[in-house]
C-alpha positions in Angstrom: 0.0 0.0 0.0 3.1 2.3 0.7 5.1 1.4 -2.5 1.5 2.4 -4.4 1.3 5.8 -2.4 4.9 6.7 -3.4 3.9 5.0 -7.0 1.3 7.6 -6.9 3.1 10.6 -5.8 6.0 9.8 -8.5 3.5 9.7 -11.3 1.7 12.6 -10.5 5.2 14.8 -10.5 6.3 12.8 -14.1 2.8 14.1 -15.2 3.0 17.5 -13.9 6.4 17.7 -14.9 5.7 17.0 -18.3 2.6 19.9 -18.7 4.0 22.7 -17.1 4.6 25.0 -20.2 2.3 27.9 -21.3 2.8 25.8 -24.9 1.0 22.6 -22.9 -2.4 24.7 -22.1 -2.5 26.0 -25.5 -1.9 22.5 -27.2 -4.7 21.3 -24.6 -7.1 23.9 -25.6 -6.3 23.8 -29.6 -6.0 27.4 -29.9 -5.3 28.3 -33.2 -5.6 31.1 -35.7 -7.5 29.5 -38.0 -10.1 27.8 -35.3 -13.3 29.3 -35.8 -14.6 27.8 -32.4 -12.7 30.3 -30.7 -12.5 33.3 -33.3 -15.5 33.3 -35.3 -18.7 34.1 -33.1 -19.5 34.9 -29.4 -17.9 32.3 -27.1 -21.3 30.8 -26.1 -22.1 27.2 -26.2 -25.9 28.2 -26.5 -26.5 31.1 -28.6 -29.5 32.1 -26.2 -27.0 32.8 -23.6 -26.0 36.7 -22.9 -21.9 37.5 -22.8 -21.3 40.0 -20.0 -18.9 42.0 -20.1 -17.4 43.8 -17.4 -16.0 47.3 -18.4 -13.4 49.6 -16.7 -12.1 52.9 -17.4 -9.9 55.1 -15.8 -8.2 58.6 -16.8 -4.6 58.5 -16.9 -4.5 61.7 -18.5 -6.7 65.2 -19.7 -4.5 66.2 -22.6 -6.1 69.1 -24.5 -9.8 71.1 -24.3 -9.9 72.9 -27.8 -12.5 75.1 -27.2 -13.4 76.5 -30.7 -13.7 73.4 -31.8 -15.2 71.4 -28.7 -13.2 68.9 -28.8 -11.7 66.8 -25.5 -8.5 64.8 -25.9 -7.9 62.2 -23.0 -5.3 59.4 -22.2 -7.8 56.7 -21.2 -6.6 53.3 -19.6 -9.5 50.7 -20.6 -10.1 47.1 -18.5 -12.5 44.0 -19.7 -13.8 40.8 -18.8 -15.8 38.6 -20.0 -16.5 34.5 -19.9 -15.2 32.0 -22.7 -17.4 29.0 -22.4 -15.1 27.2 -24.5 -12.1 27.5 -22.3 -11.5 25.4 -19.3 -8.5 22.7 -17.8 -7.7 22.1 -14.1 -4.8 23.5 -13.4 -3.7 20.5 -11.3 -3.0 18.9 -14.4 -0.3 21.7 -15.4 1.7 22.5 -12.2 -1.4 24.5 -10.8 -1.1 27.0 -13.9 -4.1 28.8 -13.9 -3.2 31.9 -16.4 -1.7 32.1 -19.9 -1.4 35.5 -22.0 -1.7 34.4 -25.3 -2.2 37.1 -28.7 -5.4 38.4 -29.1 -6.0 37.1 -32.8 -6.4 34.0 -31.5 -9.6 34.5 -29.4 -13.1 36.6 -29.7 -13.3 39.7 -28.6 -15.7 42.5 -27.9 -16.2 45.1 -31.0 -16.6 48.0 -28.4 -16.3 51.7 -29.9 -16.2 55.0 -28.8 -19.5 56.9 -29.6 -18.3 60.4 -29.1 -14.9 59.2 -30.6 -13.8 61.4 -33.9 -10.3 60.2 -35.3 -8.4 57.3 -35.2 -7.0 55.9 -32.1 -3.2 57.0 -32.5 -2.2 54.6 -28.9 -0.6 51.0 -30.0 -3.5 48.7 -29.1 -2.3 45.9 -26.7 -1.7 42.9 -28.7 -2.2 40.3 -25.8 -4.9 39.2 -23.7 -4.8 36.6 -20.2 -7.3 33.7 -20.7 -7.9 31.7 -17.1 -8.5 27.8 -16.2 -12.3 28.9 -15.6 -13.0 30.7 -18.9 -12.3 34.2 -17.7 -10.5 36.5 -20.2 -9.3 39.9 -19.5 -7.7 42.8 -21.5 -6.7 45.4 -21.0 -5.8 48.5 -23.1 -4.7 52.4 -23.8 -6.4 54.6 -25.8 -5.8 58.4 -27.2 -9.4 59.8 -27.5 -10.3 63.0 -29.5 -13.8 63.0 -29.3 -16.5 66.2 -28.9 -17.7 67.8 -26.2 -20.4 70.3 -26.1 -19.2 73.2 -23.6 -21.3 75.8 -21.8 -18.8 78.5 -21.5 -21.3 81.0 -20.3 -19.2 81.3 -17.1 -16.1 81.5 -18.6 -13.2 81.2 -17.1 -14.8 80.0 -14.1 -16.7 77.4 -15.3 -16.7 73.4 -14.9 -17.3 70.9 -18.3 -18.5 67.4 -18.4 -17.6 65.3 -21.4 -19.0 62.0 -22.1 -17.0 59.1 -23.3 -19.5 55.9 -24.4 -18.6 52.5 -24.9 -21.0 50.1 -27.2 -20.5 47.2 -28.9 -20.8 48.2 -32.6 -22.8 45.2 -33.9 -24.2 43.0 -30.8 -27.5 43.8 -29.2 -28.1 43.2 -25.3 -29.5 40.0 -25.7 -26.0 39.0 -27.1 -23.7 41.5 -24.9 -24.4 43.2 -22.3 -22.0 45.8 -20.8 -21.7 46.4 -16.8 -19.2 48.1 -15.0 -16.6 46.5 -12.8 -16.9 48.9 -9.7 -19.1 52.4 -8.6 -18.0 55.8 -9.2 -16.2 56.5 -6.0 -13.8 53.6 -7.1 -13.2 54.7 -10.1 -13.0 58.5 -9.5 -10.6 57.5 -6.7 -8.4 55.3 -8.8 -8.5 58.0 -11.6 -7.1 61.0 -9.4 -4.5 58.8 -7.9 -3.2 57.8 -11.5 -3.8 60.6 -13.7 -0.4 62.5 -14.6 -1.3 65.5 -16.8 -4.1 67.6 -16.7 -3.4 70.6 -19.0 -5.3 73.7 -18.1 -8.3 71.2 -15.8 -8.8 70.2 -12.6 -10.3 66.3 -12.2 -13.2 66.3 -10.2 -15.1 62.9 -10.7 -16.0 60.0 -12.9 -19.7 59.1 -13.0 -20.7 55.9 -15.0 -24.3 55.5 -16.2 -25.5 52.0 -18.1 -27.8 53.0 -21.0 -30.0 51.9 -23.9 -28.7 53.5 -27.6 -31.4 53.1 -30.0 -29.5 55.1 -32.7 -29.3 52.4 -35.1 -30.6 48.9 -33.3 -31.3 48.8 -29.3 -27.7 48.5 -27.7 -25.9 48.2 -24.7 -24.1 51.2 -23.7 -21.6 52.4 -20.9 -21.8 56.0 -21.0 -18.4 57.3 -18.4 -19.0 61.4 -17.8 -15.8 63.4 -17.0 -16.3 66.3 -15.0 -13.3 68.8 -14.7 -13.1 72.5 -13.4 -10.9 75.3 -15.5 -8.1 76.5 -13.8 -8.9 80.4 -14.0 -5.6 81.8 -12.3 -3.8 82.5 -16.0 -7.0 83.8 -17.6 -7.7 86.2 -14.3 -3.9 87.7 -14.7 -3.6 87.8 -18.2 -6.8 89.2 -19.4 -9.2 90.1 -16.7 -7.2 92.0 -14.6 -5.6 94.2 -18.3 -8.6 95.4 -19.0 -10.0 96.4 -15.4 -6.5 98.3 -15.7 -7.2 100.0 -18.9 -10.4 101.0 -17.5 -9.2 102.4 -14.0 -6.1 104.6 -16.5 -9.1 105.9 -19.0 -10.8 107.1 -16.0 -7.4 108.5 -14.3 -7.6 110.4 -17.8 -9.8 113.1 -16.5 -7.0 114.5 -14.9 -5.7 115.5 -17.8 -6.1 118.9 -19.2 -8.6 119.4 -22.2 -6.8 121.9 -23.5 -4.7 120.3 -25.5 -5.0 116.9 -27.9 -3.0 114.6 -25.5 -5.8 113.6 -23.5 -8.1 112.1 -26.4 -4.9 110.5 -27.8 -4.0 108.3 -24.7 -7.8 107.8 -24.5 -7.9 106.2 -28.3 -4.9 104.4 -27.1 -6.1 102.7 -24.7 -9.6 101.6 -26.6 -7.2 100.5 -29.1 -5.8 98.1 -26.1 -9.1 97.0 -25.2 -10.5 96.2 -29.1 -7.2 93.5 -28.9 -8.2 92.2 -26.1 -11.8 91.4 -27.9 -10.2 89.9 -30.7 -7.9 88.0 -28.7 -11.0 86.2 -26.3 -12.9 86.1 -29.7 -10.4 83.4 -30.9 -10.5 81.6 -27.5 -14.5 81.2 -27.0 -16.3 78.7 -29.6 -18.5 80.7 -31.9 -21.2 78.1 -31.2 -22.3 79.3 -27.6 -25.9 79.4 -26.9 -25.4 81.9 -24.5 -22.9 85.2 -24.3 -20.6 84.2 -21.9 -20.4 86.8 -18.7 -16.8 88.1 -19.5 -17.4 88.8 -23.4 -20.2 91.2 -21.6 -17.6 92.3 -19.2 -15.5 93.5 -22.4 -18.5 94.8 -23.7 -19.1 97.1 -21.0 -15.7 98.3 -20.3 -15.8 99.6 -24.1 -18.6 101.2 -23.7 -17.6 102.8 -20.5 -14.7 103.8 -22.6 -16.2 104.7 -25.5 -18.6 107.2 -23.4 -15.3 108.7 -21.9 -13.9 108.9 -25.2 -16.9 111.2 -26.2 -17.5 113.2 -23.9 -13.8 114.4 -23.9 -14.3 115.2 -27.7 -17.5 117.1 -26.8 -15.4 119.0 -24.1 -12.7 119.9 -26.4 -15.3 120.7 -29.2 -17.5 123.1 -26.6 -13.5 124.3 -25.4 -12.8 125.1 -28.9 -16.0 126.9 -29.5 -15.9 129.0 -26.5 -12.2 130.0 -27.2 -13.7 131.2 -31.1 -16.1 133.0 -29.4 -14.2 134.7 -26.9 -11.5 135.4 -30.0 -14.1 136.3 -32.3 -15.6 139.2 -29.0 -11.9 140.3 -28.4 -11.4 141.2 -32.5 -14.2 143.1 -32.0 -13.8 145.1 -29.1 -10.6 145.8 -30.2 -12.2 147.3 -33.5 -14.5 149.5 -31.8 -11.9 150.8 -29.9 -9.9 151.8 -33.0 
């Protein structure tokens, strides 16, 4: 009975020693390129049977808000898993291996998109995956996103944006995939703002994740992940606001002036010279497509017209100056004629 124990024990290690490759598993499961049990359709053994997929994204980095054009550019870190019915050995049998990462030609996948997505993906897609002994697969992969993003600038440059970033499958319907995310918003927004390293001109505030219906084309399963960021306004306040409440506070130092001669309505055009550049200048930063004026294009607005209304009524003073000096010329020439 003891030489059979140690009989035993000897041939399970000549087994196990003989299966312990990555090569093994794949020989075992017959994964090949040109297998269409694994590559051709969803990895169900009933076709009744819904794939769920778990989705995951985080934020590794905010890379550009072009705000003419409404357009969000993110570094985006993207995890999945789903269940392969197809897969499945005991990992007893290969020296308690119970993961492989094998290329991802050779297995389904999910044909997720980007709704709001507008050019091509210019990150290298990761060309593995990690199958397990149970049938779980999981990928994961980077992605450079440029895709629109309506803003509300009215607030301008005080104001917050939330862009939406939604993940469908591109074909599949949820009775054949349905999406779910892998953890809450608190996880997610947590794990984002510990891994995100740039964040241009935006401050990351949170991650909300909301599991929709698109009906755009065919009813679909949809992931919709909504980035909400707030401007950092410290630039915009030294570099523009506080100019122009400058110009302002010099055009109404102007008074001090004397009307007598032209020096005062000079500096005067001078300065709303200064403040027309300044328009031009938030003109090219603001989208044209604003529903709204935003609150400082009407700040502009009214320190030009506060200007403007200085502006004229120093040339009505110097026109009323002029006049009276004619008139007080035109009384001496004659006084001085009557005297004669």
């Amino acid at each position: 009975m003891i030489a059979g124990f140690f009989f035993l024990i000897f041939f399970t290690e000549e087994n196990n020693n003989g299966n312990c490759g990555y090569n093994d598993v794949v020989k075992f499961l017959n994964l090949k390129k040109d297998n269409d049990k694994y590559t051709l359709t969803r990895p169900v053994k009933n076709y009744n049977t819904v794939t769920e997929v778990l989705h995951l994204m985080k934020v590794f980095g905010i890379l550009d808000m072009v705000k003419t054009e409404q357009i969000f550019i993110s570094y985006i870190w993207v995890f999945l898993r789903w269940k392969n019915e197809h897969i499945s050995w005991n990992p007893k049998e290969f020296c308690g291996l119970e993961s492989i990462t094998i290329p991802t030609e050779l297995l389904w996948m999910p044909d997720l998109i980007i709704e709001e997505m507008t050019e091509k993906d210019k990150a290298t897609t990761n060309p593995f995956l990690t199958i397990y002994s149970n049938g779980n697969v999981s990928f994961r992969n980077d992605h450079v996103v440029v895709s629109t993003c309506k803003m509300n600038v009215y607030k301008f440059p005080f104001d917050s944006q939330s862009c939406n970033l939604s993940f469908k499958s591109m074909t599949h319907t949820p009775r054949e995939i349905n999406l779910k995310t892998l953890e809450n918003d608190k996880v997610i927004t947590r794990w984002s703002k510990d891994l995100i390293e740039t964040q241009d001109e935006w401050e990351f505030l949170d991650i909300t994740v909301n599991n929709q219906t698109s009906d755009l084309d065919r009813f679909q399963s949809m992931l919709v992940y909504t980035i909400t960021m707030k401007r950092r306004s410290v630039l915009y306040i030294a570099n523009f606001i506080l100019p122009i409440l400058f110009f302002l506070i010099l055009d109404l130092v102007s008074f001090l002036i004397s009307d007598s001669g032209g020096e005062k309505l000079s500096f005067k055009v001078t300065v709303l010279l200064a403040v027309t550049v300044m328009q031009l200048i938030l003109n090219d930063i603001l989208p044209s497509s604003s529903d709204k004026v935003p609150l400082i294009a009407l700040y502009c607005i009214g320190v030009f017209t506060l200007m403007m209304l200085s502006l004229l009524e120093s040339i009505l003073v110097m026109h009323l100056i002029d006049k009276d000096s004619a008139t007080q010329n035109n009384k001496t020439d004659g006084d001085q004629s009557l005297s004669e």
